[in-house]
N, C-alpha and C positions, 0 to 999 in steps of 0.2 A: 071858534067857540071855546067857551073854557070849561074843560070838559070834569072839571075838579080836580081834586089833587094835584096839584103843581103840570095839570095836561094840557096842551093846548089842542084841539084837532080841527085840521081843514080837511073840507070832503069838497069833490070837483067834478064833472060829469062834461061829455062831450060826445059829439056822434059825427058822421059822414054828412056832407052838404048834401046827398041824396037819401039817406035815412037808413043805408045798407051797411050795418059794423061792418059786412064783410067786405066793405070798402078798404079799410083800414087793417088788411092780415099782414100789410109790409111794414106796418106802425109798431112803434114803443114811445110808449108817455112814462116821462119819470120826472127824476128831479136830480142836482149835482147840491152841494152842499160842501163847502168849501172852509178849513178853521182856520183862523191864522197861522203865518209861518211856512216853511217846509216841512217840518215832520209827519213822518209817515210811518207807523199810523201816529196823529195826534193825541196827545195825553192830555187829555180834558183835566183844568186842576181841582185839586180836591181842596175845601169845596168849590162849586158845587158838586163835583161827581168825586168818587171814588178812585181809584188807581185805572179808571176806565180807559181806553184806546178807542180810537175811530179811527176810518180808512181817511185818508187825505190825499183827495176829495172823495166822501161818500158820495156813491153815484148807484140810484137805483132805477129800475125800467121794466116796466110791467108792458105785455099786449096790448094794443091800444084797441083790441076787440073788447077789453074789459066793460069799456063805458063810461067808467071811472074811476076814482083814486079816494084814498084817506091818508091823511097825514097827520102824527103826531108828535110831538114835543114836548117829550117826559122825563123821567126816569122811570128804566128798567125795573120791571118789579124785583128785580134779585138785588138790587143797588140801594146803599143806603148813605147817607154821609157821616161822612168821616169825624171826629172829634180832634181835636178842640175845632171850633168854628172860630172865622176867620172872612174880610171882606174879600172879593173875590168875583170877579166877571168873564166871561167871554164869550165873544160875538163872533159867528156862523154868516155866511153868506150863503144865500140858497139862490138856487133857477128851477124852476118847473119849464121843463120842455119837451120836445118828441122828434123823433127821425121816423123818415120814411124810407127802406132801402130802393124807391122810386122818385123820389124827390131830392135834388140838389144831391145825386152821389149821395145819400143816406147821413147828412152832413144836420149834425143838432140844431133847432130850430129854438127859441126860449121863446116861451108862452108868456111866460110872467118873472118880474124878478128883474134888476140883485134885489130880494128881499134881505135882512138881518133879521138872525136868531140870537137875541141876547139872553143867557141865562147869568142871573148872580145869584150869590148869598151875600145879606148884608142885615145889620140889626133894624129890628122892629122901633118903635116906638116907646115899649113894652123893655129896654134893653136886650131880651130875646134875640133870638135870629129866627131870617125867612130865607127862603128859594122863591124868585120869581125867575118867569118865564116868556120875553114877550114876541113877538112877530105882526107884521102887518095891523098894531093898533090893540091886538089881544093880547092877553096879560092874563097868565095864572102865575098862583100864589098858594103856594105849602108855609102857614104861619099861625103857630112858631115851628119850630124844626124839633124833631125828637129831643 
């Protein structure tokens, strides 16, 4: 869903085949997220981001007593971009998945995925510039750019 401002957010929900989370206390549901390259951490270029670093590969993992997850694909509100603008892309590979340390040696399971995250900066219409943002079919859009 495109949650405004250049945000994309997916929300996701799941439970036990018997209806008991506390099925699920040997569980972690997350996701890997993967940029081009070796670098580690990766330097997202500016634009779109800023002098910003990611781990390579972002890999995060919640309880899977949670229920559920949200996921989004923004910029940090402390993060602005850079001037002069300039075209500019790069595309992310994500996996939403979960381990069970019961199941297959606790060895990751993908739910969903390779998805791609492509974010650019490229000009408007307008000569201006934009930030879009897209994944699995959604698309947000910061346009024009400060």
């Amino acid at each position: 869903m495109n949650a405004g401002n250049g945000d994309l957010r997916f929300q996701y929900a799941w439970d036990s085949s018997t209806g008991n989370l506390a099925d699920l206390s040997a569980c972690v549901v997350g996701e890997i997220v993967t940029y081009p390259g070796s670098a580690n951490p990766f330097p997202l270029p500016s634009p779109p981001f800023p002098a910003d670093s990611f781990n390579n590969p972002t890999i995060i993992n919640l309880a899977a007593t949670n229920g559920g997850l949200q996921d989004d694909h923004m910029l940090s509100p402390s993060t602005t971009f850079v001037k002069p603008y300039s075209y500019s892309s790069v595309t992310a590979t994500q996996y939403y998945r979960y381990s069970c340390s019961t199941y297959q040696n606790g060895a990751y399971v993908n739910i969903k995925g390779p998805l791609s995250i492509v974010r650019t900066v490229s000009q408007n219409g307008s000569g201006g510039w934009e930030f879009t943002v897209t994944k699995s079919g959604a698309t947000a859009i910061i346009n024009p750019l400060p």
